[in-house]
C-alpha positions in Angstrom: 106.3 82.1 100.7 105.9 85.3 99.1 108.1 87.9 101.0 106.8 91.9 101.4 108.7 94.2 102.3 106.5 97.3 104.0 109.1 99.1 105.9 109.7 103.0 106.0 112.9 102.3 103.8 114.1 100.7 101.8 111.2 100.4 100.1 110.4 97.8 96.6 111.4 98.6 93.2 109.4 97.9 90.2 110.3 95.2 87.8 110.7 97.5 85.1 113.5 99.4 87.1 115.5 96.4 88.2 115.9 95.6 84.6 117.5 98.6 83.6 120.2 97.1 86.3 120.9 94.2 84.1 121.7 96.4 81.1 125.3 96.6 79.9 127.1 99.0 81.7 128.0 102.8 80.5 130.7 105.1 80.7 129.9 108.3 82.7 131.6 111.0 81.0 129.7 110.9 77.7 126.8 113.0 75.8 124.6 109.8 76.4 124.6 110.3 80.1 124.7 114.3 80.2 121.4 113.5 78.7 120.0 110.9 80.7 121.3 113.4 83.7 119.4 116.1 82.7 116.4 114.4 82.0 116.0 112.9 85.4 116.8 116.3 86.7 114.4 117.6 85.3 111.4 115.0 86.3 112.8 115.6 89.7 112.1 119.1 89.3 108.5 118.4 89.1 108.6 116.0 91.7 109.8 118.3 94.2 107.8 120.7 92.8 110.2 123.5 92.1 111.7 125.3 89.4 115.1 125.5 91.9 118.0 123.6 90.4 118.5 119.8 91.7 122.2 118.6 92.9 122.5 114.9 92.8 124.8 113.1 94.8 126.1 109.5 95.3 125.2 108.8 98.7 122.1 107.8 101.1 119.8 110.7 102.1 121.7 111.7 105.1 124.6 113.0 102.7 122.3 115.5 101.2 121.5 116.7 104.7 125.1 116.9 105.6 125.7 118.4 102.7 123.0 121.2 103.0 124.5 122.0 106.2 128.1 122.1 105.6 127.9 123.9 102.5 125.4 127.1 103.9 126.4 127.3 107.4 129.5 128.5 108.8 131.3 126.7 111.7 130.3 128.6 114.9 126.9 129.9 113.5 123.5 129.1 115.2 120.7 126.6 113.5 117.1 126.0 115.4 116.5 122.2 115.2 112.9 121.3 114.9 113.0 117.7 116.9 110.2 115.3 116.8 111.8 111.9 117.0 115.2 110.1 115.9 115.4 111.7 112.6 115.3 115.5 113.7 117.6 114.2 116.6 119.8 114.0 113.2 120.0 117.4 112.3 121.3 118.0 115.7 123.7 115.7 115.4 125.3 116.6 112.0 125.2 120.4 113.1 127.6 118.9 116.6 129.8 117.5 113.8 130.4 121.0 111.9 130.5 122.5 115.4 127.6 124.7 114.4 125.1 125.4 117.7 122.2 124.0 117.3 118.8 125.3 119.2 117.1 122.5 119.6 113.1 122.9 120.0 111.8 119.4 121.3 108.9 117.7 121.7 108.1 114.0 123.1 107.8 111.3 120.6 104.5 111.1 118.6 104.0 114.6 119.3 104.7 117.4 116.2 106.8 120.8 116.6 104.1 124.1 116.4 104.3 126.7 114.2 104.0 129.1 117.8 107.2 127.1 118.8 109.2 127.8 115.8 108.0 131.5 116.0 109.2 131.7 119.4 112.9 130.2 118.3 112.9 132.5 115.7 111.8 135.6 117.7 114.7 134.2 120.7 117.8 134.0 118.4 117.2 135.9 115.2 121.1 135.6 114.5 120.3 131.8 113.6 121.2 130.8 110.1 118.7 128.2 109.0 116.0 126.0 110.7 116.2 122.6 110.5 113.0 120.0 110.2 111.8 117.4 109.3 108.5 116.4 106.5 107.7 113.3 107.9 109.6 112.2 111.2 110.0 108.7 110.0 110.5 107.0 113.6 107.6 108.5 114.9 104.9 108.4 111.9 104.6 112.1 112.8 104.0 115.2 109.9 105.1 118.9 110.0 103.3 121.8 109.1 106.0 122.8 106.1 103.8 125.3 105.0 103.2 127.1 107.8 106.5 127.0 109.1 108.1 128.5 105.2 105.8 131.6 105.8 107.7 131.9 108.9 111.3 131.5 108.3 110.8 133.3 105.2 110.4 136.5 106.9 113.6 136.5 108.2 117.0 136.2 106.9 117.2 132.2 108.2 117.5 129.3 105.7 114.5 127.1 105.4 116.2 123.3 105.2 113.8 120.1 105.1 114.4 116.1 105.5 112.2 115.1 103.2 113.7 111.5 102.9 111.0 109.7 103.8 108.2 112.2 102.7 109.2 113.4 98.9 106.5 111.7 96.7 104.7 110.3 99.5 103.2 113.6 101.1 102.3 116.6 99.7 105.3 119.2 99.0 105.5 122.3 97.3 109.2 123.5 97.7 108.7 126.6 95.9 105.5 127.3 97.3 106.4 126.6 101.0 109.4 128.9 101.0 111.9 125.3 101.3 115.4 127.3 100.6 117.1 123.5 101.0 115.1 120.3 100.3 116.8 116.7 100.8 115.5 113.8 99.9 117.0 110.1 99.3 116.2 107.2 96.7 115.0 104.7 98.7 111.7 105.4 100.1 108.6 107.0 97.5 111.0 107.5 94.7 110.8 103.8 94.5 114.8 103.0 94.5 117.6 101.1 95.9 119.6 103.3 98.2 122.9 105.5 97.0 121.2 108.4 95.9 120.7 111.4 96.8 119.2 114.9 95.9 118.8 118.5 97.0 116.8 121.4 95.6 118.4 124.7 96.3 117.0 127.7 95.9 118.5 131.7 95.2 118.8 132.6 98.8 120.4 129.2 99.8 122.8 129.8 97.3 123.7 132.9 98.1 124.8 131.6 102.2 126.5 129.1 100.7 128.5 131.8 98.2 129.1 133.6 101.5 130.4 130.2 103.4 134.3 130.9 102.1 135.6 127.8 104.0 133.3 125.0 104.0 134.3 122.2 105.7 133.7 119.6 102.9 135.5 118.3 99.7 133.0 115.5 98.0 129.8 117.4 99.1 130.9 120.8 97.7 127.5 121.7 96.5 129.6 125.0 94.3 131.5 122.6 92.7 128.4 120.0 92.0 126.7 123.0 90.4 129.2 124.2 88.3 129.7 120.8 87.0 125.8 121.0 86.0 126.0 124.2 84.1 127.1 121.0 81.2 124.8 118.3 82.6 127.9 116.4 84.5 128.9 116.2 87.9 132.6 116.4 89.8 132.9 112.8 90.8 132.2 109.5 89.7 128.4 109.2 90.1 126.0 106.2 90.3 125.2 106.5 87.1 123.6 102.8 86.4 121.2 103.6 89.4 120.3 107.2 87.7 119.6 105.2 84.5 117.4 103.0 86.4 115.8 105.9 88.2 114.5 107.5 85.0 112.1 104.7 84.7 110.7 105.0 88.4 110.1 108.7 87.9 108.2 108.5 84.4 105.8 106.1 86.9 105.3 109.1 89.0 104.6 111.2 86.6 102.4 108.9 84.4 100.0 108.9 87.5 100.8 112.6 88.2 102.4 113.7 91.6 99.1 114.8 93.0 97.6 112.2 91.8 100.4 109.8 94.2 99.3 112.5 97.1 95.7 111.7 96.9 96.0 107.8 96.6 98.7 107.5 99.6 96.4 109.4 101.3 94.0 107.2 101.0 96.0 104.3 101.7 97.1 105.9 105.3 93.4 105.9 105.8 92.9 102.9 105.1 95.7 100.9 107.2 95.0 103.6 110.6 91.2 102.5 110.2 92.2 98.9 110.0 95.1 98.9 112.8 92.0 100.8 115.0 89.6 98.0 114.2 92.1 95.7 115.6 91.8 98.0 118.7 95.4 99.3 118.1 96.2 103.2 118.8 97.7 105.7 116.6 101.5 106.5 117.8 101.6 110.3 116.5 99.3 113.1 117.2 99.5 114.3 113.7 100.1 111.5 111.3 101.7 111.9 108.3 100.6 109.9 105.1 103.8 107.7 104.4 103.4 105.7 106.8 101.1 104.7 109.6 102.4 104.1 113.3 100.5 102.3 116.2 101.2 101.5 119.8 101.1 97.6 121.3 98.3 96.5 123.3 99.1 95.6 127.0 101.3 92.5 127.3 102.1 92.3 123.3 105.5 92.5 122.7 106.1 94.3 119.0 109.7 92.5 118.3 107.7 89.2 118.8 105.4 90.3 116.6 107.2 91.2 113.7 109.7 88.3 114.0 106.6 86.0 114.2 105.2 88.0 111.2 108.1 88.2 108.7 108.5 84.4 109.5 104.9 83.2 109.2 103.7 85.1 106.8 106.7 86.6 105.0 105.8 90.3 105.9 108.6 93.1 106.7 107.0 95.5 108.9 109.5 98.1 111.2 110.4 98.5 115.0 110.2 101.5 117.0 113.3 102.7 117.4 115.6 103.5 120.5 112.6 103.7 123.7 110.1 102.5 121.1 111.7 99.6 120.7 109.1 96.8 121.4 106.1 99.3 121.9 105.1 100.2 118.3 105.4 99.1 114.7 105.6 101.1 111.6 103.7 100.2 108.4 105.3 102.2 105.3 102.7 102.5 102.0 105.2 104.7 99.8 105.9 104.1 96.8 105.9 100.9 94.8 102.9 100.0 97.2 99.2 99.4 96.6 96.1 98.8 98.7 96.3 94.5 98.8 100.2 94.9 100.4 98.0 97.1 102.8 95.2 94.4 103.4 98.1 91.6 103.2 100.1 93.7 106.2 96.5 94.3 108.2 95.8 90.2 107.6 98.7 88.8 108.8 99.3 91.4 112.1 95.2 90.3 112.8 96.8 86.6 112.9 99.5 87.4 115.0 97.6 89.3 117.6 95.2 86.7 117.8 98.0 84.1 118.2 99.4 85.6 120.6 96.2 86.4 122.8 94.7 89.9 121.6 90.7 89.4 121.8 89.8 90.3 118.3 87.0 89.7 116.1 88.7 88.0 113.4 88.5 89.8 109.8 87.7 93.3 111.5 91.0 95.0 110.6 90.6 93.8 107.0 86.7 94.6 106.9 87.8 98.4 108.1 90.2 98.6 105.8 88.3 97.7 102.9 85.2 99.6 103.0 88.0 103.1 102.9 89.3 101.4 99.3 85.5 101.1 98.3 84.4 104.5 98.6 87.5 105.7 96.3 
């Protein structure tokens, strides 16, 4: 049986990339891998869509959020958390672990902070350093408003500081043009990866709070150290360097098709699996969808984690959970990255079975039927 894998992380890896992992191994501290370095820098550069300088790091994603926030805020200073589900519950969390305070502006799950409620945080406690959000709220299905919220923070003297883990080549970003001061992202989801990377664009004003953060409370994650270190295309610490090798390959497929070009056609694809999981009479999860991934609730009496263990085991497809309370009410279909519209159909084809197995009145073929007639109008 042919195994899937369609969950919001990790995500598959091209053929072409996992072959770069069977070459011999390099050493690091060469003008070979300087090279390699800055050439992957720079493709992430367009990527992110910014002109800001990109800090690699050896870790998952959540190091380059930790890192963003022990490096530019002060222990004792305030943060506004933007919290939409599990993954802005994170920001939270790391800021508890600095002992930074953390205003947390929350809303229920499936629902999407406001730009009004960030303007009222920002208007309340105008002494806080940065604002914390999140791109796309991964346990939700849920997208912010970047944009709108940049033009906000960037009239005060705040940092602007994304999760963009699970969004970054998947959704629309323009760092530079949305005012991001700090933008994260990991290697496992649209940038079509294993995990153990991580990345971080930071821009002028970011660096100058973290110039002005004399004590931070970190040693590996010392993002002044990490940039000096790239003033010669090299880095402080041993870095995955067979994984960057291997990500060089991943990226020139990005930009072979052309970022926007990856915008428009995962747009199309979250069009395509929310009008087939609605055929199927299932509901969207979030209020304001984002495009990496598509989230829909259970039907009355269907059970989700007897759904996907029937799925993956039937049919060999990897769907996600809901998380924490969503345990059991939702599941989560991820089309980013190394992802095209017949993994889509595949997913829609074998959930239709299941439901039907276990009892959901469906015509049979109307998920698939909705689904298609969105890929033939592209």
């Amino acid at each position: 049986m042919k195994q899937r894998l369609l969950t919001p992380g990790p995500t598959p890896v091209p053929e072409e990339t996992l072959l770069e992992f069977a070459r011999p191994m390099i050493f690091h501290r060469t003008a070979e891998f300087r090279v390699l370095l800055a050439e992957v820098l720079a493709d992430l550069q367009t990527i992110f869509c910014t002109k800001n300088l990109i800090i690699p790091l050896t870790a998952s994603g959540t190091g380059a959020l930790e890192a963003a926030l022990a490096n530019s805020v002060p222990a004792g200073a305030k943060i506004i958390c933007l919290i939409a589900g599990r993954f802005g519950e994170r920001w939270k969390n790391i800021a508890k672990a600095f002992n930074i305070e953390s205003i947390n502006v929350t809303v229920p799950y499936g629902q999407a902070v406001q730009p009004d409620q960030l303007a009222k945080a920002l208007a309340d406690h105008p002494d806080a350093i940065a604002v914390c959000s999140t791109l796309s709220e991964t346990s939700t299905g849920v997208g912010h408003d970047i944009a709108a919220f940049g033009k906000l923070i960037a009239k005060t003297p705040a940092l602007h500081i994304v999760d963009a883990i699970s969004g970054l080549g998947a959704m629309e970003c323009r760092t530079d043009e949305w005012q991001i001061d700090i933008n994260c992202t990991g290697s496992q989801k649209a940038l079509m990866m294993p995990p153990g990377l991580a990345f971080l664009s930071v821009s002028d004003k970011a660096w100058q709070a973290i110039d002005k953060n004399a004590n931070p409370r970190t040693f590996y994650f010392d993002l002044k150290k990490a940039k000096k270190n790239l003033e010669t295309s090299d880095t402080p610490y041993t870095p995955a360097h067979t994984m960057i090798r291997a990500m060089r390959v991943s990226l020139k497929k990005i930009l072979a098709e052309g970022i926007e070009n990856v915008w428009a056609r995962q747009k199309r694809y979250a069009e395509a699996a929310r009008a087939g999981f609605q055929a199927l009479g299932l509901e969207l999860f979030p209020a304001q969808p984002n495009t990496a991934l598509t989230v829909v609730k259970m039907p009355a009496g269907i059970d989700s984690t007897t759904l996907l263990t029937k799925l993956e085991k039937q049919y060999g497809l990897k769907l996600a959970n809901g998380q924490d309370t969503l345990k059991g009410k939702i599941i989560r279909l991820a089309h980013m990255g190394y992802i095209d519209q017949f993994d889509i159909l595949a997913a829609l084809g074998g959930v239709e079975l299941v439901l039907l197995e276990m009892g959901h009145r469906i015509e049979p073929g109307a998920g698939l039927s909705a689904a298609q007639r969105v890929f033939a109008k592209a």
